[in-house]
BADREN-321400 format. One record per residue (C-alpha): x, y, z; residue number from 1. Coordinates in Angstrom, 3 decimals. Layout:
<rs>
r X X Y Y Z Z torkol NUM
...
</rs>
This chain:
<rs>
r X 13.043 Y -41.262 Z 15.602 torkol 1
r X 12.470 Y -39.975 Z 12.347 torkol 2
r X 14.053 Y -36.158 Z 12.017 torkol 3
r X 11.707 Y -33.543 Z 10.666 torkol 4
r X 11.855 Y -32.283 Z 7.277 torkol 5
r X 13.867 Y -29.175 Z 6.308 torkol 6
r X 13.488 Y -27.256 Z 3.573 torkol 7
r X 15.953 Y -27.442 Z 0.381 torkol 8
r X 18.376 Y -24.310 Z 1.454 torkol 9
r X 19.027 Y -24.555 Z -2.714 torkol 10
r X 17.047 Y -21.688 Z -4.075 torkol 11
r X 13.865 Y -22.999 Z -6.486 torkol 12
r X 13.785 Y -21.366 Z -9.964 torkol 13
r X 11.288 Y -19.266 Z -10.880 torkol 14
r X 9.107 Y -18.577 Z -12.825 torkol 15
r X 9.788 Y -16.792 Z -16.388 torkol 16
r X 8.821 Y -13.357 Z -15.889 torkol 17
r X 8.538 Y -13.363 Z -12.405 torkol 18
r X 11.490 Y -10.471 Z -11.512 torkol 19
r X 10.542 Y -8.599 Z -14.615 torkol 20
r X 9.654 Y -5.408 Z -12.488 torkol 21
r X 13.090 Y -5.529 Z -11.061 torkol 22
r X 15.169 Y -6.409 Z -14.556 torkol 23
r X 12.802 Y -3.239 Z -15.877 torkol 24
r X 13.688 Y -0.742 Z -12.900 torkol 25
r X 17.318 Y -1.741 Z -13.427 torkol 26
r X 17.224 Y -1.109 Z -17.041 torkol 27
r X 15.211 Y 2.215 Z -16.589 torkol 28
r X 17.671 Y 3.273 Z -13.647 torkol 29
r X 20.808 Y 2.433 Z -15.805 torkol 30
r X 19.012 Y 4.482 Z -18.675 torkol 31
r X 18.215 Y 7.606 Z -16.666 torkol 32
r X 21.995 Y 8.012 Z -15.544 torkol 33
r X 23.334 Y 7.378 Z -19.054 torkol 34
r X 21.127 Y 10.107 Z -19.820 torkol 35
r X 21.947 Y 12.139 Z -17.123 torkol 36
r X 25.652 Y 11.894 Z -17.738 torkol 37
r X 24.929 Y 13.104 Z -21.488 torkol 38
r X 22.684 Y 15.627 Z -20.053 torkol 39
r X 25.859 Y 17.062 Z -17.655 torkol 40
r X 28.494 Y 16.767 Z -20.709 torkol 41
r X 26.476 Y 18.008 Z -23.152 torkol 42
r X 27.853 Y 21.522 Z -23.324 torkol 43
r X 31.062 Y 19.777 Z -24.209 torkol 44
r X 30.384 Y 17.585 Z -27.057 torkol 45
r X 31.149 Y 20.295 Z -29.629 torkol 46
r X 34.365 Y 20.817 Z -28.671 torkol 47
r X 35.256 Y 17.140 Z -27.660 torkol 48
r X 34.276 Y 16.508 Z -31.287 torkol 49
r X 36.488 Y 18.930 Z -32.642 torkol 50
r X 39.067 Y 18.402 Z -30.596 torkol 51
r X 39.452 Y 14.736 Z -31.422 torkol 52
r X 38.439 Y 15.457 Z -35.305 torkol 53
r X 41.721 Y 17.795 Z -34.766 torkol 54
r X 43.656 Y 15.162 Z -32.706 torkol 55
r X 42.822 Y 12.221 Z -35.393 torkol 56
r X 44.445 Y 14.557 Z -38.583 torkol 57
r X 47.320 Y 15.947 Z -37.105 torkol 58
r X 48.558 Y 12.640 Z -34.701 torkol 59
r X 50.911 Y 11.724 Z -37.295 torkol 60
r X 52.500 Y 15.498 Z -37.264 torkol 61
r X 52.523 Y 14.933 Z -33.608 torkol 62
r X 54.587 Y 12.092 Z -33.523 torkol 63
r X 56.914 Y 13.294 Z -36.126 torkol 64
r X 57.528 Y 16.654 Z -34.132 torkol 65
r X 58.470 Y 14.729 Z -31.194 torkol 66
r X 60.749 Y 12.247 Z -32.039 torkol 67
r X 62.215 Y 16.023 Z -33.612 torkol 68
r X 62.373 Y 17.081 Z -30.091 torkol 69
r X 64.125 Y 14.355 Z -28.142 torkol 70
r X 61.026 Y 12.183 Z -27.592 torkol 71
r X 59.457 Y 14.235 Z -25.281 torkol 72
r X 56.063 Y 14.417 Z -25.431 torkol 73
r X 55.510 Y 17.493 Z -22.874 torkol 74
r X 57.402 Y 19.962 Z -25.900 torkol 75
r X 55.593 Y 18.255 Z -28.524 torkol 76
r X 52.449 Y 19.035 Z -26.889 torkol 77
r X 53.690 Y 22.368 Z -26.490 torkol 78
r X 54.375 Y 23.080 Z -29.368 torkol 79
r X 51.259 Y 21.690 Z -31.284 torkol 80
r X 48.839 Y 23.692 Z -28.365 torkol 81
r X 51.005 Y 26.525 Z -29.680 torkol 82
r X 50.176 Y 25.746 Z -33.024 torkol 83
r X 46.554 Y 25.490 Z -32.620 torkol 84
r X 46.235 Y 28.766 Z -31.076 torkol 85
r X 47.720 Y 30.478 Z -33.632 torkol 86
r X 46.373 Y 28.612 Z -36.474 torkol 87
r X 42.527 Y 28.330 Z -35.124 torkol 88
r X 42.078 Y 30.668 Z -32.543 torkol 89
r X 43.920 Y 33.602 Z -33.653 torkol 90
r X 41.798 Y 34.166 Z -37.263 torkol 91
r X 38.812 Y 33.509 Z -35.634 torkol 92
r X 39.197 Y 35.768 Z -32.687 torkol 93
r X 40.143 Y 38.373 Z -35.917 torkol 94
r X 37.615 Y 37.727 Z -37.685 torkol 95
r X 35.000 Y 38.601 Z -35.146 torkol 96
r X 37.067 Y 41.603 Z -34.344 torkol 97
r X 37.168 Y 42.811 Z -37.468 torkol 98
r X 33.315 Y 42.496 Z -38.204 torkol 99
r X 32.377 Y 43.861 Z -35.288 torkol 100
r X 34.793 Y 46.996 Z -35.607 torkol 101
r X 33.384 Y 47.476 Z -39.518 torkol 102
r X 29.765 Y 46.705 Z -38.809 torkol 103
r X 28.800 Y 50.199 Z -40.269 torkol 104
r X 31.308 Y 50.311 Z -42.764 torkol 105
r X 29.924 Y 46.974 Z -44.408 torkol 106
r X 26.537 Y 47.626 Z -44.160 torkol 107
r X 27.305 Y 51.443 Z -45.842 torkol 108
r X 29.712 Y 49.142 Z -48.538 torkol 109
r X 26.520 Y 47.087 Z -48.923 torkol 110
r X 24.327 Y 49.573 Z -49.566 torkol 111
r X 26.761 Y 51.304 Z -52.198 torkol 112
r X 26.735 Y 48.505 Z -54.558 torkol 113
r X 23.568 Y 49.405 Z -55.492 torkol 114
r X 25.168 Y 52.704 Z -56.927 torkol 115
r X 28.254 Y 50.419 Z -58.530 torkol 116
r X 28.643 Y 51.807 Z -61.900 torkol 117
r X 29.521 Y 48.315 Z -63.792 torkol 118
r X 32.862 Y 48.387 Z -66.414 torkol 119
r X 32.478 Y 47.085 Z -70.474 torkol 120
r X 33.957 Y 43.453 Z -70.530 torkol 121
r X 38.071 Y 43.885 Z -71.314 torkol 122
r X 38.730 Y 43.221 Z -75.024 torkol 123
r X 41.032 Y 40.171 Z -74.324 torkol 124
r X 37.870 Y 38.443 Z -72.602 torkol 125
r X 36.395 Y 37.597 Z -76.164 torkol 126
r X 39.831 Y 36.671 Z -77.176 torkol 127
r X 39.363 Y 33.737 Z -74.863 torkol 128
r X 39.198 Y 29.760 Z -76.467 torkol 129
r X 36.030 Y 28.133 Z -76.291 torkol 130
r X 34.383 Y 29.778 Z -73.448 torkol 131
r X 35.702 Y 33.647 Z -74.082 torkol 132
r X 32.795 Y 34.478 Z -76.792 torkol 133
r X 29.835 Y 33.386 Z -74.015 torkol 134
r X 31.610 Y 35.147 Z -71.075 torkol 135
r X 31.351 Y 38.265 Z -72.888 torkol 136
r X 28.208 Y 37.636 Z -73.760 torkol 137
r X 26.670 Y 37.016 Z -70.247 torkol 138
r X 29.241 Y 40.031 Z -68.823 torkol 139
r X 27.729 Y 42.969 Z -71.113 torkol 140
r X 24.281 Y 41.342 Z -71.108 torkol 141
r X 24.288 Y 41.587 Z -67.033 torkol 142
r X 26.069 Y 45.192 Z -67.257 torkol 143
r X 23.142 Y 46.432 Z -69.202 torkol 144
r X 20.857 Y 45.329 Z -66.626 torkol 145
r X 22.484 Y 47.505 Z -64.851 torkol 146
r X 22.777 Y 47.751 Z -60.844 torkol 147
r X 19.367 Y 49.090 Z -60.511 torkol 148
r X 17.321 Y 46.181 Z -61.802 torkol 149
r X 19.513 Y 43.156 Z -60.127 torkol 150
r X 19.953 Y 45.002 Z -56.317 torkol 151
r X 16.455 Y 44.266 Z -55.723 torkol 152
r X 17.029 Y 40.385 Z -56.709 torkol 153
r X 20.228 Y 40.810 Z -54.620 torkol 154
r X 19.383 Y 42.931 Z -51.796 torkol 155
r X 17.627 Y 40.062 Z -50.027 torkol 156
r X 20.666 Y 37.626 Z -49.729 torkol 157
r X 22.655 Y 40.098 Z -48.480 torkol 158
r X 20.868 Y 41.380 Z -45.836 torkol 159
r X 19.925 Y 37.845 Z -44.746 torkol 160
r X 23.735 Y 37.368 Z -44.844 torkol 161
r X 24.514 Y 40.301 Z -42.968 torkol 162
r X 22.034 Y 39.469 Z -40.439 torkol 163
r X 23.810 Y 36.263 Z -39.893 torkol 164
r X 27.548 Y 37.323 Z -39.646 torkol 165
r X 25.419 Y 40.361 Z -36.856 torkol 166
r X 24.194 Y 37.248 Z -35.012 torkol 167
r X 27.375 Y 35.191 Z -35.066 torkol 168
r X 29.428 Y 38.475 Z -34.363 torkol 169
r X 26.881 Y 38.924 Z -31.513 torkol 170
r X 28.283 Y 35.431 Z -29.780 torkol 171
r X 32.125 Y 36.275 Z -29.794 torkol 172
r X 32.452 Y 35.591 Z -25.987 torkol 173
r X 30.897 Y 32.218 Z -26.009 torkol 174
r X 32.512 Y 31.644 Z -29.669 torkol 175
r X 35.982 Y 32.015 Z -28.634 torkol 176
r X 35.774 Y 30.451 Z -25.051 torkol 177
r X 34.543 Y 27.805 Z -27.176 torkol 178
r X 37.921 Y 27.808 Z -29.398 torkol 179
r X 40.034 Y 27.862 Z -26.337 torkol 180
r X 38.260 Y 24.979 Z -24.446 torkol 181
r X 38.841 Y 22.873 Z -28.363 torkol 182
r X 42.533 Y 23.760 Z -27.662 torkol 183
r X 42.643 Y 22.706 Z -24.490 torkol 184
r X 40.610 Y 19.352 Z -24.914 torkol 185
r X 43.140 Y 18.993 Z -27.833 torkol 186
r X 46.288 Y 19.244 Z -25.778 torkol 187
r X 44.672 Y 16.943 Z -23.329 torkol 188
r X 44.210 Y 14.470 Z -25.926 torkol 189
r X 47.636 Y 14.684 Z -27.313 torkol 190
r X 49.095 Y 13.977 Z -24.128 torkol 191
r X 47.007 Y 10.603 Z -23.327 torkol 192
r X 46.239 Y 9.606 Z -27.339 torkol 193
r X 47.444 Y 6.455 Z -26.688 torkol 194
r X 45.517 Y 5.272 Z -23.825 torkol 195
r X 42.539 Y 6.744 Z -25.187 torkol 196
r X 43.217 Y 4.712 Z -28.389 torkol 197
r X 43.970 Y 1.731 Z -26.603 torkol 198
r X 40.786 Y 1.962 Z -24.641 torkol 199
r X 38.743 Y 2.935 Z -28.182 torkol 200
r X 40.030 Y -0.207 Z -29.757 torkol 201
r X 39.044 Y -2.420 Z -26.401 torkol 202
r X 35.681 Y -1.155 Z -26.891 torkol 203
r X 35.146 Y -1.572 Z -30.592 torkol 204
r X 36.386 Y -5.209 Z -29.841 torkol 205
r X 34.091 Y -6.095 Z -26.847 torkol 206
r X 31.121 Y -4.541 Z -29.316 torkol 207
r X 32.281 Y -6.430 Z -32.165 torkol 208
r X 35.390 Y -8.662 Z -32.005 torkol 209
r X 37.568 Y -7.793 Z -34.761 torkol 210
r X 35.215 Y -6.250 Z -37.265 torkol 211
r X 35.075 Y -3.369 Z -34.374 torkol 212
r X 38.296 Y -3.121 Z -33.844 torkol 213
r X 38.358 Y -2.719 Z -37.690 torkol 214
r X 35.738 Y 0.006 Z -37.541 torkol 215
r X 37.431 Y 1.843 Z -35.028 torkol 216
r X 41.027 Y 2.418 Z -37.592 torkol 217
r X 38.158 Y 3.314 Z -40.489 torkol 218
r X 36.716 Y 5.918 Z -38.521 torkol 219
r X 40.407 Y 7.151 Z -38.005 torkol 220
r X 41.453 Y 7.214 Z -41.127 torkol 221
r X 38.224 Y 8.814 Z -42.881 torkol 222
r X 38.475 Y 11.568 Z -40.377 torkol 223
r X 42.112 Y 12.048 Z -41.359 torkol 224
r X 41.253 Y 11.610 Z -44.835 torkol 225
r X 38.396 Y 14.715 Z -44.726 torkol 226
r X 40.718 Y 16.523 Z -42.872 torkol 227
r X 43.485 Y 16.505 Z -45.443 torkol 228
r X 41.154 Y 16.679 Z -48.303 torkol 229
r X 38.540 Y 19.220 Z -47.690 torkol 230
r X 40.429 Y 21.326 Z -44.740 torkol 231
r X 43.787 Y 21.251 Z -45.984 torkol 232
r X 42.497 Y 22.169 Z -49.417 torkol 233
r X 40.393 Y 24.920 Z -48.169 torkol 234
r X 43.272 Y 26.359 Z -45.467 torkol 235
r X 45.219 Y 26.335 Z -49.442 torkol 236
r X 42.628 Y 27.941 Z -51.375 torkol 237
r X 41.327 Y 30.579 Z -49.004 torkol 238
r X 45.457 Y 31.831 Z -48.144 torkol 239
r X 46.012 Y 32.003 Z -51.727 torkol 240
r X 42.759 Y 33.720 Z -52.387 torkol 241
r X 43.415 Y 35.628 Z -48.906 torkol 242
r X 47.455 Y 36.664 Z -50.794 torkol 243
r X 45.710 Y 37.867 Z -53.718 torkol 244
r X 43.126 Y 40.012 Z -52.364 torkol 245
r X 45.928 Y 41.802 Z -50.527 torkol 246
r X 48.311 Y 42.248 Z -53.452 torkol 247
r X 45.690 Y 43.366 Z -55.236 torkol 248
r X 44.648 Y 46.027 Z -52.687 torkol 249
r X 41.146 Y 45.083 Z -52.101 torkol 250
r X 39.908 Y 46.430 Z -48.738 torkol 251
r X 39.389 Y 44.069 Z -45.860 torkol 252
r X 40.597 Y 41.319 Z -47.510 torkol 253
r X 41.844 Y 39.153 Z -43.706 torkol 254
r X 37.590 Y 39.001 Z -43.450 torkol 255
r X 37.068 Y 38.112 Z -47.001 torkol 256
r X 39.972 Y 35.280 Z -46.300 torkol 257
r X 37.438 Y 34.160 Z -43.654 torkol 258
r X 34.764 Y 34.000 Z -45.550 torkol 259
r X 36.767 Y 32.107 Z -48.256 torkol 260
r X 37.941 Y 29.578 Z -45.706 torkol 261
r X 34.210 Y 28.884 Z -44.367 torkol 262
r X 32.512 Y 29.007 Z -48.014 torkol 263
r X 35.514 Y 26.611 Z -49.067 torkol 264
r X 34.539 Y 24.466 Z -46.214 torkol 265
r X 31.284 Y 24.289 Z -46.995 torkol 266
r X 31.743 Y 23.222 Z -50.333 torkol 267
r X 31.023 Y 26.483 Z -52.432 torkol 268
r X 34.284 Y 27.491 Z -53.170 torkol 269
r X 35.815 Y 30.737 Z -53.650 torkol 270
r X 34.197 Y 32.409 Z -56.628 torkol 271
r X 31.672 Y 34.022 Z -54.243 torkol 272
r X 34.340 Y 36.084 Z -52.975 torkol 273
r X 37.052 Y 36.505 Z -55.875 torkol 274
r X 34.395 Y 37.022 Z -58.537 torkol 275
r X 33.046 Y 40.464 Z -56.860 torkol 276
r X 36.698 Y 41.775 Z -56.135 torkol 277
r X 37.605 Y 41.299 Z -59.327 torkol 278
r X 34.504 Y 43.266 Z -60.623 torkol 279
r X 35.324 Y 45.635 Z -57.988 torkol 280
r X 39.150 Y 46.175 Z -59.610 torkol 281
r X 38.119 Y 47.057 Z -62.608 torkol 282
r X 35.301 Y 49.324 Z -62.048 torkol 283
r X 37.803 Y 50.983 Z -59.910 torkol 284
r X 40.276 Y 51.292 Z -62.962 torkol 285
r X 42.477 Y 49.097 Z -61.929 torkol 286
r X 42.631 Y 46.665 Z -64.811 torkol 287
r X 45.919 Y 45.349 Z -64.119 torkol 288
r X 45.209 Y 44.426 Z -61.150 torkol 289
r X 41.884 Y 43.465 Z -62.153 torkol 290
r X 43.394 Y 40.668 Z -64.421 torkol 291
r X 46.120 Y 39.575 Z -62.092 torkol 292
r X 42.502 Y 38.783 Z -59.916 torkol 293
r X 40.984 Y 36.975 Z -62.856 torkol 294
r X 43.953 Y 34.601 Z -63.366 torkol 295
r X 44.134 Y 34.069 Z -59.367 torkol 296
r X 40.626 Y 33.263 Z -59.733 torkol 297
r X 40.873 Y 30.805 Z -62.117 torkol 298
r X 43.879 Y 29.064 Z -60.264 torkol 299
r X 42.260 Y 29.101 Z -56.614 torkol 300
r X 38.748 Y 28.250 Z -57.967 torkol 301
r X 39.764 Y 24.925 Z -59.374 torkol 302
r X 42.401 Y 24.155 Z -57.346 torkol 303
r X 40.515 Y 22.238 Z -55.345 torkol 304
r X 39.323 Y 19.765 Z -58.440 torkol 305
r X 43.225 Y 18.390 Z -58.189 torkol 306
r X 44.468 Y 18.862 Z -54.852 torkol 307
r X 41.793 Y 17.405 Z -52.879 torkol 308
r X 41.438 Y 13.700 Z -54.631 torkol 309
r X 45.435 Y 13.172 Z -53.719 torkol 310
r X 44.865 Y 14.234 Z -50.175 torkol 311
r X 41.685 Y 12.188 Z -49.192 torkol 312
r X 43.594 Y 9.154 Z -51.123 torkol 313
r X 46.852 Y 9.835 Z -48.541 torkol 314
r X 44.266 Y 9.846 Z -45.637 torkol 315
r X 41.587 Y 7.218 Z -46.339 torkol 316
r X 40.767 Y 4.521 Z -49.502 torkol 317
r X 37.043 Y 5.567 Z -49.528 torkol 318
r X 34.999 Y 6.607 Z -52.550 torkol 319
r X 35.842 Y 10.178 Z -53.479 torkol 320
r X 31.581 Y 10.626 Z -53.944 torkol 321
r X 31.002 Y 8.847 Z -50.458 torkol 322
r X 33.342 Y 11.604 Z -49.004 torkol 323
r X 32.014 Y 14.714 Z -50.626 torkol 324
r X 28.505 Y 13.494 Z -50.108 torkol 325
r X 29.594 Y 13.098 Z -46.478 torkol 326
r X 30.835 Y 16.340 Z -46.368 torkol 327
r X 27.622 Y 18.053 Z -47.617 torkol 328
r X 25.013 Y 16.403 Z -46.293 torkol 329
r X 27.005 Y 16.237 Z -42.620 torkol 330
r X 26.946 Y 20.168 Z -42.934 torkol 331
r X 23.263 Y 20.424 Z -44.475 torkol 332
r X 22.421 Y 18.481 Z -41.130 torkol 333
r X 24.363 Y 19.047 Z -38.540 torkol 334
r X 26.652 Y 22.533 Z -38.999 torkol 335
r X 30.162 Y 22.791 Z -39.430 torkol 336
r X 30.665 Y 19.592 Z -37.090 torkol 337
r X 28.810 Y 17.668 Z -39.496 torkol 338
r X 31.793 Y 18.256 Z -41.838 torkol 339
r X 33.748 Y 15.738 Z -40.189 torkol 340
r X 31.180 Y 13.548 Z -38.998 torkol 341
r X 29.194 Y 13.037 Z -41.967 torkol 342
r X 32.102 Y 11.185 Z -44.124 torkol 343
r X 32.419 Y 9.442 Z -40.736 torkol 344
r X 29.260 Y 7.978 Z -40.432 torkol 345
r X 28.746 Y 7.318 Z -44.163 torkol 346
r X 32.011 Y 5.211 Z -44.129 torkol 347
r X 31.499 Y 3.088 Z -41.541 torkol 348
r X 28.001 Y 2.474 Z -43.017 torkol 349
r X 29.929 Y 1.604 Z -46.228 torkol 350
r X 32.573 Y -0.490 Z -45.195 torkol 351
r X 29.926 Y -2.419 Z -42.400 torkol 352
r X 27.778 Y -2.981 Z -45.554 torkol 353
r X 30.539 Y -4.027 Z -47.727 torkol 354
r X 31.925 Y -6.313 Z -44.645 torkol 355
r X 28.033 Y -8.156 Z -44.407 torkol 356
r X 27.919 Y -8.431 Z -48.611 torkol 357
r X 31.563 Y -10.333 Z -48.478 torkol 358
r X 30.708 Y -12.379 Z -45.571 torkol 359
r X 27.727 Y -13.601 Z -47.299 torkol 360
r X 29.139 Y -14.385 Z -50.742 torkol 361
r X 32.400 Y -16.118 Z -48.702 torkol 362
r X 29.466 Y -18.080 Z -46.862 torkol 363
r X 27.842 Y -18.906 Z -49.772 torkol 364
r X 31.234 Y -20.349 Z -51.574 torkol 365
r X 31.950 Y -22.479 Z -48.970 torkol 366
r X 28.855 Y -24.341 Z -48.693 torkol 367
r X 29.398 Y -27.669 Z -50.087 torkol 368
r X 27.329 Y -28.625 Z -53.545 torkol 369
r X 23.941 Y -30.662 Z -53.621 torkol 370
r X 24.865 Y -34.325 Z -54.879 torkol 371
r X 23.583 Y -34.841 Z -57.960 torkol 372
</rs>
């Protein structure tokens, strides 16, 4: 007796297409908790960014102090939390203090210059190679505008600006819990840098073999190299600027130092600041101290035209132009963050693109010729 038929307990394929509804929902669900997870952490991306932009620059100092202290890692980390709060959170916390303790006396310095009674350009200015002849041209044609006919071009810059430093004053709780929480994240990192290295790495090379392995150490070393170039050169330029200001007596100058540090950030430079103190000294009388500003001036304002190409060359071998551009348009775009991860992003662009070009011309060599 034949036995009945049973049915193939192999499963039959199907048909293309026919669990797309499921493949979808699974994509869509795995979508909506990525989302969700960057929804959740998204208060702490600006400090998790600074953190590790801090982390990234200042590893090597980290590793030097603690072989320094015995090789243990707890002190180093001490010591460099230590460092951080005195270094970053101290001045900014001062800052804020101080602005919001002078409000009235800035906006009734403000309103002053209007009344500034400007000085006759010092003889030695013409006395000046090349340049001294225009100077004091441009200096007695701007005096005899006089302060009454260039406030009103001014007056609107500076009360936008004051309405800015109000608004940022107005934030100082959330501004320096902010600071803390990037010290704190920072310490955290220096504890566990390697394993959070480690895992970086492992992910650039599941992404993209060894090329993202390779990305991974560029985007290291361009963030060390803007941090050397453009922050160390700033911290240099705004505490010499900061020095001078207080030699020379000019009031308020720990703000002014702030402002020198962010406008040096930025880009701008110092002049902004050093050019109207010096004006200031010597329409106060003080020419000798006015002078000593002009030559501190001239020293911190191009300062930054020979110390920063040496440091971004110790951090990073990028394009000098691909860096400043980076640093620019990053803070054009995004804010101060965007100093840091603007070079970022425009170097591993670079180095991806210069990567595919090679590849391509190394492909291209090795294929073998037509016969004749």
């Amino acid at each position: 007796m034949n036995e009945p038929l049973r049915p193939d307990p192999s499963p039959q394929p199907t048909a293309p297409g026919a669990d797309l509804p499921r493949v979808t929902l699974g994509v869509l669900c795995i979508a909506g908790l990525i989302l969700a997870a960057f929804w959740v952490l998204r208060p702490f991306f600006g400090p998790a960014i600074w953190a590790a932009m801090i982390v990234v620059a200042t590893w090597p100092l980290m590793r030097r102090l603690q072989t320094h202290l015995w090789n243990r890692r707890s002190a180093a980390v001490a010591v460099m939390t230590l460092a951080l709060l005195i270094v970053f959170v101290l001045p900014v916390a001062l800052i804020i203090a101080t602005l919001l303790q002078n409000t009235q006396e800035i906006s009734v310095a403000i309103k002053q210059l209007s009344e500034l009674r400007m000085p006759t350009a010092p003889h030695w200015l013409a006395a000046l190679p090349l340049v001294g002849e225009k100077i004091r041209v441009f200096w007695e044609t701007t005096m005899a505008a006089g302060t009454a006919e260039l406030w009103p071009q001014v007056q609107p810059y500076v009360g936008r600006v004051a309405r800015w430093l109000l608004a940022q004053a107005g934030g100082v709780g959330f501004l320096f819990a902010q600071c803390l929480l990037i010290v704190v994240m920072a310490a955290l990192m220096y504890a566990q840098g390697e394993i959070a290295a480690a895992g970086l790495l492992r992910l650039g090379h599941r992404l993209a073999g060894a090329q993202g392995e390779a990305t991974v150490v560029l985007v290291g070393q361009a963030i060390r190299g803007v941090a050397l170039g453009v922050g160390v050169t700033a911290l240099v330029q705004s505490v010499l600027g900061g020095i001078a200001l207080a030699l020379a007596g000019v009031p308020y100058a720990g703000l002014l130092t702030g402002v020198m540090l962010v406008l040096c950030l930025a880009q701008v430079g110092p002049m902004l600041v050093m050019v109207p103190a010096v004006v200031w000294m010597y329409s106060s009388g003080a020419d000798g101290w006015g002078t000593f500003l002009v030559v501190m001036t001239v020293v911190v304002g191009t300062l930054d035209n020979f110390l920063r190409p040496v440091l971004i060359r110790m951090g990073a071998d990028l394009p000098l132009l691909l860096i400043l551009t980076g640093v620019i348009g990053g803070l054009l775009t995004l804010g101060l963050i965007g100093i840091f991860v603007g070079p970022v992003v425009l170097a591993v662009v670079y180095t991806l693109l210069g990567e595919w070009v090679r590849d391509g011309e190394t492909a291209e060599a090795r294929q073998p010729d037509p016969p004749p």
